[in-house]
C-alpha positions in Angstrom: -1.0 23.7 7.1 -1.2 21.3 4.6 -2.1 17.6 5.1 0.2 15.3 4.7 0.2 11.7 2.5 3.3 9.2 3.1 3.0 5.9 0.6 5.4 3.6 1.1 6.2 1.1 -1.9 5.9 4.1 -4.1 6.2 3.1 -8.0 5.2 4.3 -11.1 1.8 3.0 -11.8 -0.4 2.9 -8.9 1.6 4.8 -6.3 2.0 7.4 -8.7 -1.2 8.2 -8.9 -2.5 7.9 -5.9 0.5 10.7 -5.3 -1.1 12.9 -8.4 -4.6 12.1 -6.4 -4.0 13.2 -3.0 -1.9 16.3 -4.3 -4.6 17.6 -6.5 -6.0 17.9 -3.2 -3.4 19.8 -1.4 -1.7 16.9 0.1 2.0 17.1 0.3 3.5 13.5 -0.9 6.1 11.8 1.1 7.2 8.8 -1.7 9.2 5.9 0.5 11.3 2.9 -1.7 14.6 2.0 -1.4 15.4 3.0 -4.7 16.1 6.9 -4.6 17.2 6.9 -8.8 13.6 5.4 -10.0 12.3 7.9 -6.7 13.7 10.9 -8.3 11.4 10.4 -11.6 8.8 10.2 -9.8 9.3 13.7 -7.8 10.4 15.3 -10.5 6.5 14.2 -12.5 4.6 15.5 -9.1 6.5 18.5 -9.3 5.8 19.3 -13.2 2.1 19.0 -11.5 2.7 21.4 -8.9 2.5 19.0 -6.3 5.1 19.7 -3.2 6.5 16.1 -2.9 10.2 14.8 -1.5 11.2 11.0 -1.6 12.8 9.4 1.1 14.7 6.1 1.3 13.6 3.3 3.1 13.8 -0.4 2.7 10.7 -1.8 4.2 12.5 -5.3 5.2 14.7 -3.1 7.4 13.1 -1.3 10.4 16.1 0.7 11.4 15.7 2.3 7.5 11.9 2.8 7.6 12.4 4.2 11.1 14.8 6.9 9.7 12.6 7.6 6.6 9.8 8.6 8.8 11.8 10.5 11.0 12.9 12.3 7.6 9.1 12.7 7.0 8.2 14.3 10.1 11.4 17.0 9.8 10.2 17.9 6.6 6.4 17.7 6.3 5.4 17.5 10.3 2.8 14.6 10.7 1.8 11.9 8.5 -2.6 12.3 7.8 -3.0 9.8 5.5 -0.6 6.0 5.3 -0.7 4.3 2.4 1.3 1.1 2.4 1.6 -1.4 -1.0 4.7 -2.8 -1.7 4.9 -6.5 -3.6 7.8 -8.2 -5.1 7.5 -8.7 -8.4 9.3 -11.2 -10.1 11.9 -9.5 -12.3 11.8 -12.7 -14.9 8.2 -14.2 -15.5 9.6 -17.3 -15.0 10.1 -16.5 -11.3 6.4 -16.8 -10.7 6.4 -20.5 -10.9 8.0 -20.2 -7.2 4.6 -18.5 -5.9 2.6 -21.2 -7.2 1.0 -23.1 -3.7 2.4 -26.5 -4.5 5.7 -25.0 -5.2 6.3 -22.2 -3.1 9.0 -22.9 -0.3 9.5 -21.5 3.1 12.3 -19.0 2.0 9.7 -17.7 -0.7 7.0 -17.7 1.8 9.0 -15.7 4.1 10.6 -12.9 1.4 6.8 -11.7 0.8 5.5 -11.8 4.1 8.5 -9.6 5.3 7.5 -7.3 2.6 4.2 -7.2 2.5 3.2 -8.0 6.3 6.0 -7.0 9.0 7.0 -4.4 6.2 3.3 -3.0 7.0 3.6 -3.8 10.8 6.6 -1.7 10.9 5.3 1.3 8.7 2.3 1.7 10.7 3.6 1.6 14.0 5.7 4.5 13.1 2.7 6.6 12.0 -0.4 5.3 14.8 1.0 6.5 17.5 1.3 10.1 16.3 -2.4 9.5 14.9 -4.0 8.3 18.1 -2.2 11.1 20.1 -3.8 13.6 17.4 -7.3 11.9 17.0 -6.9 11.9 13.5 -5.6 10.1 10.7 -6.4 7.1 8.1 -4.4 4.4 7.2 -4.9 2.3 3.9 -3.0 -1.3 3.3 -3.5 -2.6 -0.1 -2.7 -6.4 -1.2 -3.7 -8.3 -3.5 -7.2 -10.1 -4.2 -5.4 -13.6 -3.2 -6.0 -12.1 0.3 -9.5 -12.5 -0.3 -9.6 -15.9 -2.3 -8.1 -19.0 -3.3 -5.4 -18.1 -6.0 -3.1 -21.1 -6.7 -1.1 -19.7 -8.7 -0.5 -16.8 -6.2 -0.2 -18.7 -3.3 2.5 -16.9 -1.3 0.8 -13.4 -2.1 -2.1 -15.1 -0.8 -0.4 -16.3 2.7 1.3 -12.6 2.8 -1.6 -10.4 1.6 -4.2 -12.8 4.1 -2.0 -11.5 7.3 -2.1 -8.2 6.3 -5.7 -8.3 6.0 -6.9 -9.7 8.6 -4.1 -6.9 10.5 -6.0 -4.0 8.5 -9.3 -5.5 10.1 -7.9 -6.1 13.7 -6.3 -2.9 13.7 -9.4 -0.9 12.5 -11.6 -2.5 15.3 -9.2 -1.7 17.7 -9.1 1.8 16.9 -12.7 2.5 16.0 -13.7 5.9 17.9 -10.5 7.2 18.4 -10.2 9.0 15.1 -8.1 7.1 13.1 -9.5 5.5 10.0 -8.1 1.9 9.0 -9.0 0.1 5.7 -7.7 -2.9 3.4 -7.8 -2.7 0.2 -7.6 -6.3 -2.0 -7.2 -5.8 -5.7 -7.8 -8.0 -8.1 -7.1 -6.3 -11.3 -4.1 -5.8 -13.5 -2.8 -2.4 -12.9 -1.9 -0.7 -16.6 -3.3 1.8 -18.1 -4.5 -0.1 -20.9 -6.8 -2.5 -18.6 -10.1 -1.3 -18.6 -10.5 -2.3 -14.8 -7.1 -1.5 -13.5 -6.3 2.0 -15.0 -4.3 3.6 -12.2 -5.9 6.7 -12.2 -8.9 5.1 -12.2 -8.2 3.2 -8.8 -6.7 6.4 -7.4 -10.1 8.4 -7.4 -11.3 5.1 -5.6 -8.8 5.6 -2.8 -9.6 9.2 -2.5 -13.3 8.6 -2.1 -12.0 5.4 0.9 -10.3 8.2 2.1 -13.3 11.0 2.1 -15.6 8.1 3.3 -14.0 7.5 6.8 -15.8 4.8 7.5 -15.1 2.0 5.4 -13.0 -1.0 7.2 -12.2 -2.8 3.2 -12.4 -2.5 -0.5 -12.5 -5.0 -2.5 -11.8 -4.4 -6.7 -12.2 -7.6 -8.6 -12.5 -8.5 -12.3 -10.5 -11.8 -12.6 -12.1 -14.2 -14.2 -13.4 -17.2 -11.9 -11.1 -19.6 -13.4 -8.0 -17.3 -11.4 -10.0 -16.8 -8.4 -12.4 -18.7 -5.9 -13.9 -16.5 -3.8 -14.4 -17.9 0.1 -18.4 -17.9 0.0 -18.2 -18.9 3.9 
């Protein structure tokens, strides 16, 4: 039987090909978003690839919809092998990144990411771990960005948001260690395009495969901003 990939927060740069990846491999691809229309394109590249992928919707804020669009995993493809959680808001208008900003950012804004990006995670996993731990098998990977791992001002929500769900990724590995499931966070501090030189998604993809072969590793960290975007914590 095939092994099985679920990513939730599936989009068309890095999700993508972390999809094309896995199913080079043999993995089936279970793509979770709550937008089925931009979903569709997706499945229908995999498929020109011969990759067996469905797409199921499910809004990450709302854990009665994630719950279903696991259930709707497990019906189709059986159990989940490999987790991949990474979705972010994005601000639609550029100007809507003035509001992540650390002296600006308000509760509201605060909350809206960390629902996304933490309890969205929280929510995803626990619908996977338990199936894992019964099994003795599994790996999970939580990506955020690199203001998890330093001092971005200008990304100072992300940072709050993508800081819980690190130090979550780290808590939860140490509590499963030697019961076969594999738990890893994964900052990134690039611009994903494919015409960055750091953040080509392919690129970053083969590194996910590799965390994935490894088994072992609790974080990785990918970072080429420049010093003047980032501090890193040298405590």
């Amino acid at each position: 039987m095939n092994k099985t990939i679920a990513i939730v927060g599936a989009g068309p740069g890095l999700g993508l090909s972390i999809a094309k990846r896995f199913g080079r491999e043999g993995f089936q691809v279970a793509l979770v978003a709550r937008n089925k229309e931009k979903l569709d394109a997706l499945v229908a590249e995999l498929r020109s690839h011969g990759i067996a992928v469905e797409r199921f919707a499910g809004d990450v804020t709302d854990e009665t919809s994630l719950k279903q669009a696991f259930q709707f995993i497990e019906q189709c493809f059986g159990h989940i092998d490999v987790l991949e959680y990474s979705p972010i808001a994005i601000p639609a208008d550029p100007a809507g990144f003035a509001e992540l900003e650390v002296t600006a950012m308000t509760p509201a804004v605060v909350k809206h990411h960390f629902e996304i990006m933490a309890l969205g995670a929280v929510a995803s996993v626990q619908q996977a771990l338990p199936e894992m731990l019964a099994r003795g098998s599994g790996t999970i990977i939580l990506t955020m960005g690199a203001a998890a791992k330093g001092f971005m001002p200008m990304a100072g929500a992300w940072g709050v948001a993508g800081s819980a769900v690190r130090n979550y990724a780290r808590t939860l590995g140490n509590a499963v260690r030697g019961k076969g499931v594999h738990v890893a966070a994964v900052a990134l501090g690039v611009f994903v395009s494919k015409d960055d030189p750091f953040g080509d998604p392919d690129r970053l993809a083969d590194r996910y495969y590799a965390l994935y072969q490894d088994g072992k590793s609790a974080e990785l960290f990918i970072n080429h901003l420049p010093p003047e975007m980032i501090e890193l914590d040298k405590g």
